[in-house]
C-alpha positions as CSV (number, residue, x, y, z in Angstrom):
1,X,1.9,14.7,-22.7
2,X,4.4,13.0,-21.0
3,X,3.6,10.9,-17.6
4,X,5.5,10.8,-14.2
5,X,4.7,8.2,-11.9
6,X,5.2,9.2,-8.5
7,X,6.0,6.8,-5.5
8,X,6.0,7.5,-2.2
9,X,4.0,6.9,0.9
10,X,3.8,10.5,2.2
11,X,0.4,12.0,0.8
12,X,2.8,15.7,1.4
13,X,5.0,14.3,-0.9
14,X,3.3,13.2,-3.5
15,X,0.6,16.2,-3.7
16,X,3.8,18.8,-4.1
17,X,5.2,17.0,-6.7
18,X,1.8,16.3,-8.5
19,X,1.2,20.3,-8.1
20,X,4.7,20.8,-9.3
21,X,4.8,18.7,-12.2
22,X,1.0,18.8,-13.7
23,X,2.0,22.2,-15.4
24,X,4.1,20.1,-17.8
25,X,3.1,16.4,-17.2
26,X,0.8,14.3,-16.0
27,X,1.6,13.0,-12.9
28,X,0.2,10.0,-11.8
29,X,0.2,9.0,-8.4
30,X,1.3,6.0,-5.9
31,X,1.2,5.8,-2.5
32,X,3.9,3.1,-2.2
33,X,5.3,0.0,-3.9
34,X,2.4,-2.3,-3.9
35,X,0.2,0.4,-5.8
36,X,3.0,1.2,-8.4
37,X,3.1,-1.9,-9.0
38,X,-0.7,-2.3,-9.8
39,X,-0.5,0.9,-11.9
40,X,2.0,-0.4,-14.1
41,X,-0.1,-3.4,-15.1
42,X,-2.3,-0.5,-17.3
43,X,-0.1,2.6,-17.5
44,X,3.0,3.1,-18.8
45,X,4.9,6.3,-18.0
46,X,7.7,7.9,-19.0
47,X,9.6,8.3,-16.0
48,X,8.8,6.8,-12.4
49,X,10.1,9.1,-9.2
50,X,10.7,6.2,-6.7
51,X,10.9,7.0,-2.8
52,X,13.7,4.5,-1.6
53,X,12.0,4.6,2.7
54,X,8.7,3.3,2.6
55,X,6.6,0.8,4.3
56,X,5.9,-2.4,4.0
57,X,7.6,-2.5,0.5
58,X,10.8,-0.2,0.2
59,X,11.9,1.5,-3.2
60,X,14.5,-0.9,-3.6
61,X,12.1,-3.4,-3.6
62,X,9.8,-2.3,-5.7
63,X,12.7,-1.0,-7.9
64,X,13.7,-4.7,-8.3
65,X,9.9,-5.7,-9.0
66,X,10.2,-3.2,-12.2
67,X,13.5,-3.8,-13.4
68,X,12.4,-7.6,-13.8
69,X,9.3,-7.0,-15.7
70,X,9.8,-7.0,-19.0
71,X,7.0,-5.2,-19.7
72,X,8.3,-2.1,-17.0
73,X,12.4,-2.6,-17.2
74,X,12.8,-0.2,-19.7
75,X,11.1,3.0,-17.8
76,X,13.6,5.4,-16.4
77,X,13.4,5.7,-12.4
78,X,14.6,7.9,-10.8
79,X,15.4,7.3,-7.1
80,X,14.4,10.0,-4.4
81,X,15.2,9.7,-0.8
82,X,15.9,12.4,2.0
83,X,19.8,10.6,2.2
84,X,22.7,10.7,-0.8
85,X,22.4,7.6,-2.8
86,X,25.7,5.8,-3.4
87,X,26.8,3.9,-6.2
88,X,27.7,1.1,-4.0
89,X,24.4,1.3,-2.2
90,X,23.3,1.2,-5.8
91,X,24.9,-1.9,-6.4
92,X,24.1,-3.6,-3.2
93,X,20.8,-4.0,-4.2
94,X,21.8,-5.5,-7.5
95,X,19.9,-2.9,-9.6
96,X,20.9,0.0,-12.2
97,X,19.1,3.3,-11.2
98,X,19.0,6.4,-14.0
99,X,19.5,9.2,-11.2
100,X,18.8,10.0,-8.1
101,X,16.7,13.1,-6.4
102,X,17.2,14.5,-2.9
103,X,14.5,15.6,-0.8
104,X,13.3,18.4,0.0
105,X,12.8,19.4,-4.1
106,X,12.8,22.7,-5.1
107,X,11.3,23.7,-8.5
């Protein structure tokens, strides 16, 4: 079964996706960047769903932590944020996302 890691520092947030997605995954779950980061040093999942406005460490930070890792670059993440994403915003932050969700997330 495939695994979803799912960021994001509102407990809401990540308790409707993990009821959304556990039909079909298993969704593992992070409330924020510091804690993804410590789950990634013994899981591996398939995809990551990334919240871009948290606190203290932001998605794009964390986003930057993974795509340096050898051991994480690889893992598809998908950004998620309640704003559109641009492709320059993208870039500013010097990092390649695979695609982007906008909040709120319907099934």
């Amino acid at each position: 079964m495939d695994t979803v890691l799912i960021v994001d520092d509102s407990s809401f947030i990540v308790e409707g996706l993990i009821a959304f997605l556990k039909k079909k995954y298993r969704p593992i779950p992070a409330h924020g960047g510091a804690e993804c980061l410590e789950i990634l040093k013994h899981e591996t999942p398939s995809v990551i769903i990334l919240d871009i406005m948290m606190d203290p460490m932001d998605g794009w930070e964390t986003l930057a932590h993974i795509k340096k890792n050898p051991e994480t670059c690889h893992i598809p993440v998908l950004m998620f944020s309640a704003i559109k994403i641009s492709h320059e915003e993208a870039l500013e932050h010097q990092v390649s996302i695979d695609d982007c969700l906008t909040k709120p997330v319907s099934p």
